[in-house]
Residue frames relative to the residue before (quaternion, step in Angstrom):
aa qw qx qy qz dx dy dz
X 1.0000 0.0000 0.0000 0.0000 0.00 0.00 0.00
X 0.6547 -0.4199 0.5295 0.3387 3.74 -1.45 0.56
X 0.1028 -0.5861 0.7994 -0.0833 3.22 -1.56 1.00
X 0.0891 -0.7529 0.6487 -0.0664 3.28 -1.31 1.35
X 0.0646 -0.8017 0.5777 -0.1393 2.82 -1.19 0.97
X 0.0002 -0.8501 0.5234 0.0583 3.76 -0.63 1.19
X 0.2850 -0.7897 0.5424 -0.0318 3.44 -1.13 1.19
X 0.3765 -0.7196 0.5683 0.1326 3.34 -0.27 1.39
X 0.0180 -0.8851 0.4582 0.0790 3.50 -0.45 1.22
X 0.4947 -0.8096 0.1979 0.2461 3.53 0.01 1.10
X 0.6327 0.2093 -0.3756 0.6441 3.58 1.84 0.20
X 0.5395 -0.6787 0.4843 0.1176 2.67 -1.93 1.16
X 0.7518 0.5060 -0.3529 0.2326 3.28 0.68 -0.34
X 0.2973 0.6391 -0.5740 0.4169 3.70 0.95 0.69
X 0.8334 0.3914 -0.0963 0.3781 3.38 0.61 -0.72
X 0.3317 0.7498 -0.4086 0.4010 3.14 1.78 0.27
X 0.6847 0.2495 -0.1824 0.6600 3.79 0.64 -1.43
X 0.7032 0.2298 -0.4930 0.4579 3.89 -0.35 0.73
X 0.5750 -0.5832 0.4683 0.3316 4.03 0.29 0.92
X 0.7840 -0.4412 0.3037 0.3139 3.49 0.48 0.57
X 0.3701 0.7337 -0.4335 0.3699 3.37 1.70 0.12
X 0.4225 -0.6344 0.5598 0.3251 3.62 -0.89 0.58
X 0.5169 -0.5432 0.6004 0.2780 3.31 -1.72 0.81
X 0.3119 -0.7233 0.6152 0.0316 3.39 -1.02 1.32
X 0.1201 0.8495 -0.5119 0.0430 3.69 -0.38 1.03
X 0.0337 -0.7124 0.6798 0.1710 4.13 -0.15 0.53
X 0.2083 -0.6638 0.7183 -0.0048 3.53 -1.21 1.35
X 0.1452 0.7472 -0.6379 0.1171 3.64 -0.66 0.62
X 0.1782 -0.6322 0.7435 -0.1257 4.14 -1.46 1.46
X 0.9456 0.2540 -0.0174 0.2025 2.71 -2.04 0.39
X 0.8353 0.0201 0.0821 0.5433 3.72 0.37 -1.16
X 0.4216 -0.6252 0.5591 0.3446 3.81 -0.56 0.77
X 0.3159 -0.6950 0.6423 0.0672 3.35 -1.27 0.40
X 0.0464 -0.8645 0.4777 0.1492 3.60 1.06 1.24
X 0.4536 0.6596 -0.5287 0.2822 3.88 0.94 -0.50
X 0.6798 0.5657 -0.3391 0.3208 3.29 0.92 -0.58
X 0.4339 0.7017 -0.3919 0.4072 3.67 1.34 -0.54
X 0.7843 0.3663 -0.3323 0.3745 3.38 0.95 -0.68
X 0.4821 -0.6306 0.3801 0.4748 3.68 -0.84 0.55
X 0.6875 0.3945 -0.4925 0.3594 4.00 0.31 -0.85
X 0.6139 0.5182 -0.5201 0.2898 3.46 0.58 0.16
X 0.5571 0.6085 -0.2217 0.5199 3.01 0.98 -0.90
X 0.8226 0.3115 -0.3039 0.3659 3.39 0.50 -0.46
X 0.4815 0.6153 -0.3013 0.5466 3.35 1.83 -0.29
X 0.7343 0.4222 -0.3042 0.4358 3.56 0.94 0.43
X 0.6430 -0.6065 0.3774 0.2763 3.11 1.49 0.47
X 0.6871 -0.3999 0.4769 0.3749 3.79 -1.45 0.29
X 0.0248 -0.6288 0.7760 0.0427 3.71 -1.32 0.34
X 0.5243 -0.5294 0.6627 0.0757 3.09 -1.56 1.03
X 0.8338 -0.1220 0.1615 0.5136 3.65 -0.16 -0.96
X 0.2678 -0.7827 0.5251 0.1999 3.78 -1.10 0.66
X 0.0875 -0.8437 0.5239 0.0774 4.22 0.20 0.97
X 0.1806 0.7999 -0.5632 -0.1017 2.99 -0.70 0.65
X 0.4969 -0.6192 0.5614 0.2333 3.57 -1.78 1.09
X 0.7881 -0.4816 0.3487 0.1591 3.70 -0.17 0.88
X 0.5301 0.5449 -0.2102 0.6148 3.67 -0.25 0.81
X 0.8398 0.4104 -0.0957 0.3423 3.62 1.04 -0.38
X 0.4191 -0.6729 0.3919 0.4669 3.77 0.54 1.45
X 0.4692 -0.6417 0.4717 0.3816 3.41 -1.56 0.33
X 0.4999 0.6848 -0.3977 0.3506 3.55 1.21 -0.50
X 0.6285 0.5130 -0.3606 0.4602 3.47 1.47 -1.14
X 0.4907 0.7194 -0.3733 0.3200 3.76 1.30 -1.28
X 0.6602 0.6590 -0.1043 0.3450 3.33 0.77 -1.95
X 0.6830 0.4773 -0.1471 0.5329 3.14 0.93 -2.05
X 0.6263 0.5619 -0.2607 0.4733 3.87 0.80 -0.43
X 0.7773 0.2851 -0.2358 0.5089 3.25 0.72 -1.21
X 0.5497 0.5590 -0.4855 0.3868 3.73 0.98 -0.03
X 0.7972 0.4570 -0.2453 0.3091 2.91 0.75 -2.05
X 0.6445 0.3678 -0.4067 0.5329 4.19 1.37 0.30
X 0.3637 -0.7010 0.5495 0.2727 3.51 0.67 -0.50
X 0.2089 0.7546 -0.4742 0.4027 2.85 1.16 1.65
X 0.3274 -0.5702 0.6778 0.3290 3.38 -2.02 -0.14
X 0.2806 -0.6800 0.6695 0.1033 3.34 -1.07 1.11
X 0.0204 0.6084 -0.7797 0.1467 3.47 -2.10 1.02
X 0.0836 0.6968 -0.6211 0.3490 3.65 -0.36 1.32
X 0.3956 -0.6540 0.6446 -0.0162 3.00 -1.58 1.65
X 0.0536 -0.8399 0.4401 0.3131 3.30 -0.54 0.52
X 0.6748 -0.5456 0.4131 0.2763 3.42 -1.87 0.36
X 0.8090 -0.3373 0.3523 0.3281 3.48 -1.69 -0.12
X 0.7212 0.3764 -0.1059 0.5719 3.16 1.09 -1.50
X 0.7166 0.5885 -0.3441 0.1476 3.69 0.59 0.08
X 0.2660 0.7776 -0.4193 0.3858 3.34 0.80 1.58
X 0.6558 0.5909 -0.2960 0.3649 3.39 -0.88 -0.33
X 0.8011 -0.1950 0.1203 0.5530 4.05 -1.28 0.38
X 0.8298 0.3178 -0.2858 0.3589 3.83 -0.25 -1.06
X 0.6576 0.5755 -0.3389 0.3485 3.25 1.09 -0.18
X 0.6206 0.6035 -0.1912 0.4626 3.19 1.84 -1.32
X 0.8076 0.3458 -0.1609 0.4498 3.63 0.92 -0.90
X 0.8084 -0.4490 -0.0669 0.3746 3.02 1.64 1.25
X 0.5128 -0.7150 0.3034 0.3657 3.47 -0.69 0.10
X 0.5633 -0.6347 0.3776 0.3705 3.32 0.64 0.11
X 0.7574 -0.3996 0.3053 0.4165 3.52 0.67 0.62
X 0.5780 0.5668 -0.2667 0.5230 3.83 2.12 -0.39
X 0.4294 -0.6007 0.5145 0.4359 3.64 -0.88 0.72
X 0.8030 -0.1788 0.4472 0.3510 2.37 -2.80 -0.02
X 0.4462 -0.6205 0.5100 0.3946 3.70 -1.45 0.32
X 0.5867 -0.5812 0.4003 0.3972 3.27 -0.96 0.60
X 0.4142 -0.6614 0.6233 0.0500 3.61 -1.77 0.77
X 0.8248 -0.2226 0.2288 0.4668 3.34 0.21 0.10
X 0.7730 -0.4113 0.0087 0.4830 3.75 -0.12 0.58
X 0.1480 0.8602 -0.4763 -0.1062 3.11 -1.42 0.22
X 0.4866 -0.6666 0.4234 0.3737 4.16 -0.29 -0.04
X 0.0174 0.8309 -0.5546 -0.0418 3.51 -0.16 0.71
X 0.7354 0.1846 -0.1032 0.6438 3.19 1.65 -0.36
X 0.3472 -0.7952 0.2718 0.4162 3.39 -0.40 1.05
X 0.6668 0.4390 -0.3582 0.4840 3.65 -1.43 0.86
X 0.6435 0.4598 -0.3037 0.5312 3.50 1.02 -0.92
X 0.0990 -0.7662 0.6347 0.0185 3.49 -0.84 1.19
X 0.0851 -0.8068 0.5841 0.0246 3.72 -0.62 1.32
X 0.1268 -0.7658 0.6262 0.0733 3.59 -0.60 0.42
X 0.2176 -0.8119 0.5394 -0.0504 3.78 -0.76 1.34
X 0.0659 -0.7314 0.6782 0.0264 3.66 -1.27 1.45
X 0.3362 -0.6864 0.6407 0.0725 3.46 -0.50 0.94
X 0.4855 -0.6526 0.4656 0.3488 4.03 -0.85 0.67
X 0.1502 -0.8781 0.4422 0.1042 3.02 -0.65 1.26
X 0.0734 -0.8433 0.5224 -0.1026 3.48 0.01 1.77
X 0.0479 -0.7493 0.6589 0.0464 2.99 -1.92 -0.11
X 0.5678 0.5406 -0.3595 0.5061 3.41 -0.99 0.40
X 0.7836 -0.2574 0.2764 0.4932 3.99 -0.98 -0.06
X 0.8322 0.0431 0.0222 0.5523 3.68 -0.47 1.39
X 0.4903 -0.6243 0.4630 0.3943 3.76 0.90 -0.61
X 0.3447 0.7273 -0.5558 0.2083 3.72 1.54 -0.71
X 0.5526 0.7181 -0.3625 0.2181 4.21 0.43 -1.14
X 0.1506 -0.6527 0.6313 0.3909 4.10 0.33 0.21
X 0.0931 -0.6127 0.7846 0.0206 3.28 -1.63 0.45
X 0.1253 -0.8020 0.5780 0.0833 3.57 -0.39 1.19
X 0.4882 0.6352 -0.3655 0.4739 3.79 1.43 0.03
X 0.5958 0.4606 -0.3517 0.5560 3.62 0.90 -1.01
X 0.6497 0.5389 -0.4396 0.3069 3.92 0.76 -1.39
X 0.4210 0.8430 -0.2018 0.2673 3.64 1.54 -0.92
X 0.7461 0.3355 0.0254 0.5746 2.89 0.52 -2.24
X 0.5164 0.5069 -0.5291 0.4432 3.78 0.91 -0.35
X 0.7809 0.4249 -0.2552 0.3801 3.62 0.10 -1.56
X 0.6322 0.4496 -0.4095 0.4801 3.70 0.77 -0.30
X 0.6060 0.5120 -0.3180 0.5191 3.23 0.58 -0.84
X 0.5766 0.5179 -0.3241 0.5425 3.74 0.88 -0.62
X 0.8084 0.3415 -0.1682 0.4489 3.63 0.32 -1.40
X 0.5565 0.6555 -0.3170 0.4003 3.63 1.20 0.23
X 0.8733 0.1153 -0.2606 0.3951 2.59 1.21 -1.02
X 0.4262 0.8214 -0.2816 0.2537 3.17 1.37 0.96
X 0.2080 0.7682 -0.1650 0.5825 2.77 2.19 1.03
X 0.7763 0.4694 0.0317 0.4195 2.68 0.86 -1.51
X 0.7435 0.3987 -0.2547 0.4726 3.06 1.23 -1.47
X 0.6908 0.5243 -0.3441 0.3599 3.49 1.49 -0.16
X 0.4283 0.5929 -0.4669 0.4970 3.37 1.62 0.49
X 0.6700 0.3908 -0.2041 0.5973 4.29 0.96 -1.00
X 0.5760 -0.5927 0.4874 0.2818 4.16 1.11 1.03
X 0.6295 0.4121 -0.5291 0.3923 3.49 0.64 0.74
X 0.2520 0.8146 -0.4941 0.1699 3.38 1.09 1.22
X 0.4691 0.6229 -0.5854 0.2220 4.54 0.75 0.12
X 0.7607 -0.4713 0.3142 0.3171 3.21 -1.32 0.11
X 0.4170 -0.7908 0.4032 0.1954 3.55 -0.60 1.10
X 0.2925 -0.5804 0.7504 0.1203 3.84 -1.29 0.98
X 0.0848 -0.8135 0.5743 -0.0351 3.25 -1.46 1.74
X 0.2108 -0.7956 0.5657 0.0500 3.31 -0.42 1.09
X 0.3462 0.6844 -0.6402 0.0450 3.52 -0.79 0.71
X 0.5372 -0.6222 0.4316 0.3715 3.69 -1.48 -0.19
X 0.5154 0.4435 -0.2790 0.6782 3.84 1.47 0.18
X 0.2692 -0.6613 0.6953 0.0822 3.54 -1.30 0.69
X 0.2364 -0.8748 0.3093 0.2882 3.40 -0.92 0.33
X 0.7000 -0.4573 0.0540 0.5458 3.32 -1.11 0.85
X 0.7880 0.3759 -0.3135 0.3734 3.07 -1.92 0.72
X 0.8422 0.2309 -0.1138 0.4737 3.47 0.67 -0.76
X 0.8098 -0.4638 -0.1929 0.3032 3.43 0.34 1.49
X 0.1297 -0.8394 0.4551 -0.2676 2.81 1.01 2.08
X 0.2986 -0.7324 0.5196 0.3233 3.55 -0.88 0.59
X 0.8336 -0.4058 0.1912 0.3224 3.30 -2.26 0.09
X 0.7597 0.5136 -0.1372 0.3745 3.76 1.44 -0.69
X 0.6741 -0.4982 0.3575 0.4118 3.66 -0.42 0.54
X 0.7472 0.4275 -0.2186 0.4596 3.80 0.68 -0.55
X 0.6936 0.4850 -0.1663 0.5061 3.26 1.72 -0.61
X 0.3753 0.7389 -0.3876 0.4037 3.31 1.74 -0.26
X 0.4805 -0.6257 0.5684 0.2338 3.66 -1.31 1.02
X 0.3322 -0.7887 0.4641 0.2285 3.51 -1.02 0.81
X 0.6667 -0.5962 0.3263 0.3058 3.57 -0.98 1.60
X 0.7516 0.4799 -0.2595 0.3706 3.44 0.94 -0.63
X 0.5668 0.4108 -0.2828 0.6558 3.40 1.44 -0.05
X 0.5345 0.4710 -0.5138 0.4780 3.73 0.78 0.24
X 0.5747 0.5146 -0.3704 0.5174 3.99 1.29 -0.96
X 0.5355 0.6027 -0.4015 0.4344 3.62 0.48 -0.75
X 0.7169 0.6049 -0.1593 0.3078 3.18 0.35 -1.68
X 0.8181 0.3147 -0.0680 0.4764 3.10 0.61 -1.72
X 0.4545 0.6125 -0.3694 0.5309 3.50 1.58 -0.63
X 0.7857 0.4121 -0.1415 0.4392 4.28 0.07 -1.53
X 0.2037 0.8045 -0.4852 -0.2754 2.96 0.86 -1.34
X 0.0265 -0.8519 0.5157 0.0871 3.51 0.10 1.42
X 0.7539 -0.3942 0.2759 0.4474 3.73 -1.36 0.94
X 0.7929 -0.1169 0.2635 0.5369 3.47 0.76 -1.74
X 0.3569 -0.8017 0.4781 -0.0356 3.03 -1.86 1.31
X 0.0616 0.9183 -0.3810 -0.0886 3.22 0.21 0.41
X 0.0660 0.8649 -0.4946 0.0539 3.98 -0.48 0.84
X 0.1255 -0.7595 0.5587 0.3087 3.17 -1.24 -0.36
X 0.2395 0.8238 -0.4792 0.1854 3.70 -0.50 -1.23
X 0.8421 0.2007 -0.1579 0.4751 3.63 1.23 -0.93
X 0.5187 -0.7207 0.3757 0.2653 3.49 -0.59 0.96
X 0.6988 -0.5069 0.3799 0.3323 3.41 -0.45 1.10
X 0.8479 0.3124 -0.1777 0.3898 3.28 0.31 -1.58
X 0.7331 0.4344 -0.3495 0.3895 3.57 0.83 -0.10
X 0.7037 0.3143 -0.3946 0.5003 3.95 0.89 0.54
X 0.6040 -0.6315 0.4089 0.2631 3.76 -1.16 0.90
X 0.7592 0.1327 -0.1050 0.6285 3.57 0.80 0.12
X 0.1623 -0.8142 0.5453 0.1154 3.52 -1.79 0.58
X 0.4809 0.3705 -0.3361 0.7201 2.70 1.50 0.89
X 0.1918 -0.7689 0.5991 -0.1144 3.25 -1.53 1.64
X 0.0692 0.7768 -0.6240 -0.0484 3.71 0.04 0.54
X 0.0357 -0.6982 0.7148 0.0161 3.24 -1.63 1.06
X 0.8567 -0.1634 -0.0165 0.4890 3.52 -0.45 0.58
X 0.7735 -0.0208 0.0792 0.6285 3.55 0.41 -1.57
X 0.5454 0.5710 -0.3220 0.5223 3.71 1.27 -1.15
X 0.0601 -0.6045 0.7866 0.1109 3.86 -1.20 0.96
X 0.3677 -0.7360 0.5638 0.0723 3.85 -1.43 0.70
X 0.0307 -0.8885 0.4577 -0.0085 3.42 0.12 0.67
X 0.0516 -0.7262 0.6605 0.1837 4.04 -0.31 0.65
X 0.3300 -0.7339 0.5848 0.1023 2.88 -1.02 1.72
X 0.3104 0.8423 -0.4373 -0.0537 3.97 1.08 0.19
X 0.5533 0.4458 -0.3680 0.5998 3.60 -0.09 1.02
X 0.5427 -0.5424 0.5071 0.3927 2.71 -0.76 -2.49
X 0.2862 -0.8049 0.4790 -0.2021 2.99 -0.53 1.59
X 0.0051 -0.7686 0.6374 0.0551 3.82 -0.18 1.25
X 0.2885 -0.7224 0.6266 0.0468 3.39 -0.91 1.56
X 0.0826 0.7983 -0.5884 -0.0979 3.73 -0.94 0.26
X 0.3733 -0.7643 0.4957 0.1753 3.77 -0.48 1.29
X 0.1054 0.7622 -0.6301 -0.1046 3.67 -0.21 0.63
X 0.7365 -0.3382 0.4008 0.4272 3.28 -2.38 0.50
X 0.4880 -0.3773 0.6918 0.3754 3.65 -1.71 0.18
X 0.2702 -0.7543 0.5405 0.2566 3.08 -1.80 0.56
């Protein structure tokens, strides 16, 4: 079943041209969420703005999401995505995001893909996690010189360390997205990668930045500050 979650989002102006309507997001990692297949579920959740997804998730399932809301999709991909369904295509879903983008206007998302190596990529590689986040924090200068300067929503399939990482060495959050973190402090984080059942909370708050594991599926709404 959906989990929901609302997140006071500290700039207002995404929400300027939609009368103040919160930004409707379903974030979903790792495990299909068959509840969706059905339509009254689906319809008992209302409109979605954009479908995110944290990696871990066939693309066919990606597709079936963005059709079945009439959504834009933007998804990071996971450890485990590789192999036959990926090669013979994406189902009609973009490329995974690279580094930032606007699926909604004003709404500034910024994307870490698992950063692996070795057979398939499955290998953590905490050097690759590096060169994302710099490469992230470089250009983030920049985007605030071209007015893409509000606060950034992070989507990756690894949480970072410390801040709701699971119990095993492979599930551990990577140190370099913990620098990110504490360096940006973005509003919100969203990941999968860790099974629900093995960490005491799904929801992480670090200072300003609330963490959400989005495993399954997770309908996020961004409301105005008050």
């Amino acid at each position: 079943m959906t989990r929901r979650v609302s997140v006071p989002w500290p700039d207002p102006r995404p929400f300027d041209a939609r009368g103040g309507l919160p930004i409707r997001i379903l974030a979903a990692s790792d495990e299909p969420d068959r509840t969706l297949e059905f339509a009254r579920n689906r319809a008992a959740l209302g409109p979605i703005d954009v479908i995110v997804g944290a990696g871990d998730l066939e693309p066919h399932w990606l597709g079936f999401l963005g059709d079945a809301f009439s959504a834009p999709i933007i998804f990071v991909s996971g450890n485990h995505d590789v192999g036959v369904a990926w090669e013979a295509g994406r189902h009609g879903i973009p490329p995974p995001l690279q580094g930032a983008a606007t699926p909604v206007p004003g709404l500034h998302v910024a994307g870490l893909s698992w950063p692996g190596t070795g057979e398939h990529g499955k290998v953590r590689d905490e050097g690759r996690a590096w060169r994302q986040v710099l490469s992230l924090a470089v250009r983030r200068p920049l985007d605030r010189l071209r007015g893409r300067d509000g606060p950034m929503l992070v989507v990756s399939h690894a949480p970072p360390a410390g801040a709701g990482d699971g119990p095993d060495p492979y599930h551990l959050g990577f140190r370099a997205y913990r620098w990110l973190m504490d360096r940006f402090r973005p509003p919100l984080w969203l990941h999968g990668h860790v099974t629900t059942a093995s960490v005491p909370s799904l929801q992480v708050i670090v200072g300003s930045t609330r963490l959400v594991n989005v495993t399954g599926s997770v309908l996020v709404e961004l409301v105005p500050p008050e």
